[in-house]
N, C-alpha and C positions, 0 to 999 in steps of 0.2 A: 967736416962732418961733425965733429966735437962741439963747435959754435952752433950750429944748425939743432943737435941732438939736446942742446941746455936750453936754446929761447923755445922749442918746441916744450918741452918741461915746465917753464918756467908760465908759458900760457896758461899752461893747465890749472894752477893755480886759480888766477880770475874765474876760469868756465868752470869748475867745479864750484867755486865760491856762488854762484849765479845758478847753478844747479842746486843749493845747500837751500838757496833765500827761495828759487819757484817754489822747490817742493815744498818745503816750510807752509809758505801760504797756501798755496791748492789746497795742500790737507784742510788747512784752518775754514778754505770757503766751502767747502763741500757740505750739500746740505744735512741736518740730522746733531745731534749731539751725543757723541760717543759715550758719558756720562746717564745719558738717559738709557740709552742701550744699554748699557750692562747692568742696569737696575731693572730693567727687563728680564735680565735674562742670569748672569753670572754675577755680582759683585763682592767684597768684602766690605761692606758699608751701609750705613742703613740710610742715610737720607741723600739726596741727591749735591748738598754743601759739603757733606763729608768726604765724601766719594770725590769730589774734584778737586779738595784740599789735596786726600793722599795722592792723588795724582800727581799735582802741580798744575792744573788747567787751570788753575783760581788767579794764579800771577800774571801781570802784563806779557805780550805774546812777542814783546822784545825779548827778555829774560827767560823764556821762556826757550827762544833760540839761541840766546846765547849760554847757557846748559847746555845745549845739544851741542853747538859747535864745540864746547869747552871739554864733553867727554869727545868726542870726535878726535882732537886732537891727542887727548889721552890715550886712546887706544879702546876707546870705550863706545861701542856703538849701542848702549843704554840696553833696556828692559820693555817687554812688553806690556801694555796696559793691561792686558787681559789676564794673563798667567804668571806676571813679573820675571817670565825667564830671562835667560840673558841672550840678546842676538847674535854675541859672535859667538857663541856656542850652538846655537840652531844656524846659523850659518856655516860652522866647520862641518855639520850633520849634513845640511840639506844640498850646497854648493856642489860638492861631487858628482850628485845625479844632475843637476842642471848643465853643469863642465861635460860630464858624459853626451847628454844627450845634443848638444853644441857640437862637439867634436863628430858624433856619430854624423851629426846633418851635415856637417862641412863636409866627410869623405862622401858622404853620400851626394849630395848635391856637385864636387865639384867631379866624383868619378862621371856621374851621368852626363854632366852638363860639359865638360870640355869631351871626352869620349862622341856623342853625338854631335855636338859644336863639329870637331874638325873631321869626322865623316861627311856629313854635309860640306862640308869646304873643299876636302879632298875631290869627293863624288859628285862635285857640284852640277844643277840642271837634272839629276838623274832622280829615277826614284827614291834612294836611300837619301837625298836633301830634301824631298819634298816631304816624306816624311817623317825624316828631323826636325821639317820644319813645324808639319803640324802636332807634332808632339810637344815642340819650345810654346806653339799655342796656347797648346790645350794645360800644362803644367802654367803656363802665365794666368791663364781664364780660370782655373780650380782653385778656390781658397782652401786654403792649409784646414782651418777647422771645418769646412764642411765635409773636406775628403775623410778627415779625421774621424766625427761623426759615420760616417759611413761604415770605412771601415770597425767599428765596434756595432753600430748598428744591424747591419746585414744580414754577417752573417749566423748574429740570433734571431733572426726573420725567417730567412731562408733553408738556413742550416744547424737549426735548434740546437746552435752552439758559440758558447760564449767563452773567450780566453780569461784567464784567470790572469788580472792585471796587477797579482802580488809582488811587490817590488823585492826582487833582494838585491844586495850590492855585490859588487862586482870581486871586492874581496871573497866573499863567502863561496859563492859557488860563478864563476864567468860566464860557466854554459848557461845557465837560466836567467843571469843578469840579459847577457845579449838576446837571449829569445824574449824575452818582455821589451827590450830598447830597441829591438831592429824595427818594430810595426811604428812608435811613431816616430824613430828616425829616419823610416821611410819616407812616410805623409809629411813630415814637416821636409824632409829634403828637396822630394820631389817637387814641391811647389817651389822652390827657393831655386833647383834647376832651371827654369826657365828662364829666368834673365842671363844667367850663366852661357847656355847651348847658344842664344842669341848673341850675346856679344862676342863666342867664340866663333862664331862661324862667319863673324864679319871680318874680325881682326885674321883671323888665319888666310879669308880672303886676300888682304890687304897686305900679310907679310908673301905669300906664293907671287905677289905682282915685285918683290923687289929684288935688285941685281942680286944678292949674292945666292938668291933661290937660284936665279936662271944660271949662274953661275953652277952653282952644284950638279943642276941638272946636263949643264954641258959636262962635266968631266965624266957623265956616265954611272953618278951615284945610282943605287938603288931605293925606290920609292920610301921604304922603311927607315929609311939613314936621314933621308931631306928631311922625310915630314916631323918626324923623334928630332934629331939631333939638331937640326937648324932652322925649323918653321917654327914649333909647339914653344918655344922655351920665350922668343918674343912676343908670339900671338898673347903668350900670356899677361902679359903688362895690363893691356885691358881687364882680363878677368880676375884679377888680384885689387885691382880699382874698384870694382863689383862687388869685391868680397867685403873690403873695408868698408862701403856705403852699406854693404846690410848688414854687420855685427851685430847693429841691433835690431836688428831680427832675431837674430840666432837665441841670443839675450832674451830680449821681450818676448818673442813670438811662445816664448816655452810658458807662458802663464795659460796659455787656453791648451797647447797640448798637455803639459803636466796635469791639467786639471781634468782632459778627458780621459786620457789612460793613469788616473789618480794616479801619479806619480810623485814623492814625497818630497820633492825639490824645492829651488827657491820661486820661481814662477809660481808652483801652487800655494806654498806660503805667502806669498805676496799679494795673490787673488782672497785669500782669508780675510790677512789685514787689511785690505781694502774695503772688504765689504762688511767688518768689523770697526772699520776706521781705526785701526791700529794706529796712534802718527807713528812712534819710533821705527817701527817696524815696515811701515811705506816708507820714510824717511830714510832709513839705513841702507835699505835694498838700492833704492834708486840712486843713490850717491854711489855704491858699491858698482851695480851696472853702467853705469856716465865713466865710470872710472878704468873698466877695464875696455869699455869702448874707446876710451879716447888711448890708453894703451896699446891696445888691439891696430886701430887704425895707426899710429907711431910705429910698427912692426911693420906693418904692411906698405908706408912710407920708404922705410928702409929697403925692405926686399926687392924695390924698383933698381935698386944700384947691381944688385945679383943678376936679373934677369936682363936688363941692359946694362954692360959695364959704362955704355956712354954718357949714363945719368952719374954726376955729380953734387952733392950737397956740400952748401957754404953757411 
């Protein structure tokens, strides 16, 4: 496992190097000059040479990355062009509520989605799968931000009433953090449920057809012991596979919901510099999310050995 646990590591190196140089250039080809934008609008500069000197846009856009890599390595995920702050300091700020609301979709996503998954399995052919099933539909067919939309949309339509989407953190007060984070770790979970209930209610099928169910069920267990203690724990293999292919989701998908329930994260910081053409500050994030995805997914690699002791890593 130790050999297994260092070339897994040791990849990571190349695929983040390759994730360093796309984003690098993306920013670069994207149309517009960042430069001109802030002579528009915010600058410290008065003509448009001056303004890309103190930048550093003026240098070759090799050197230009290798800066970037060079703080990188330092520990130094550079400054924004707009405001010159520092991003690992709005990153120690903003990360939290992004990690929050990450975690919040995970329990939410995976309580719904394995919870009706093995009802359906259990209750299979009966009303309570049919159901299930078109509930795994209907959360598959709903995009995250339209449902999102809605729900703030609605119910000032209908019910001349708008939530108050002031974020406080979780430090300060818990009960008002969770009452602003539960609505869109609902919408974002619930849509992210749907693949989840689906591939639970295939694999739970698949683990009830083999001997050592039929076995349990001969000595006389009772329903609650089989389906807990000896179906659910390998049905899960598959849904932990699910979980590591959407990370990023969890990850990315929070730049449209942070943005609609203004939530002060990295997602909606991200959507800023984007549409500012921050480079550093697209640059950093997205290095920053590649990096706890490919982490993320190594965890969740791991955790196959837990749920089936039969799995082995060399």
């Amino acid at each position: 496992m130790r050999e297994y646990l260092l070339k897994r590591l040791v990849l990571m190196v190349p695929t983040l190097f390759l994730v360093t140089v796309i984003v690098f250039l993306m920013m670069r080809l994207i149309p517009g000059d960042v430069v001109l934008q802030m002579l528009e609008g915010y600058a410290y500069a008065d003509t448009v040479e001056a303004l890309r000197q103190e930048l550093g846009l003026d240098r070759p856009m090799h050197l230009q990355y290798l800066e970037w890599i060079g703080g990188l390595l330092r520990g130094d995920l550079g400054h924004s062009l707009w405001t010159k702050e520092s991003i690992l300091v709005e990153f120690a700020r903003r990360f939290p509520v992004t990690l929050e609301l990450a975690l919040l979709t995970i329990v939410v996503s995976v309580a719904l989605g394995v919870g009706v998954g093995v009802l359906s399995a259990v209750r299979q052919e009966s009303w309570l799968d049919y159901g299930g099933r078109v509930v795994a539909i209907m959360a598959l067919a709903m995009p995250y931000f339209w449902l999102a939309i809605l729900v703030v949309v609605l119910p000032a339509i209908y019910f001349r009433w708008t939530p108050l989407w002031t974020y406080v953190p979780l430090t300060v007060d818990p009960v008002e953090n969770l009452k602003i984070m539960i609505f869109p770790a609902l919408v974002f979970g619930v849509s992210r449920a749907g693949p989840v209930m689906r591939v639970m209610r295939s694999s739970m099928l698949e683990v009830q057809r083999q001997d050592y169910i039929r076995t349990a069920w001969a000595k006389g267990l009772p329903e609650r012991r089989v389906v807990f203690k000896h179906a659910i724990k390998n049905a899960l293999i598959p849904v932990v596979s699910i979980l590591g292919l959407q990370i990023h989701f969890y990850l990315g998908g929070s730049v449209i919901i942070e943005s609609i329930f203004r939530l002060p994260g990295m997602g909606h910081f991200f959507f800023e510099a984007l549409i500012r053409r921050d480079y550093p500050v697209v640059q950093s994030i997205n290095l920053i999310v590649a990096t706890f995805a490919l982490v993320l997914n190594l965890i969740v690699d791991f955790s196959y050995a837990y749920l089936d002791p039969r799995i082995r890593y060399r």
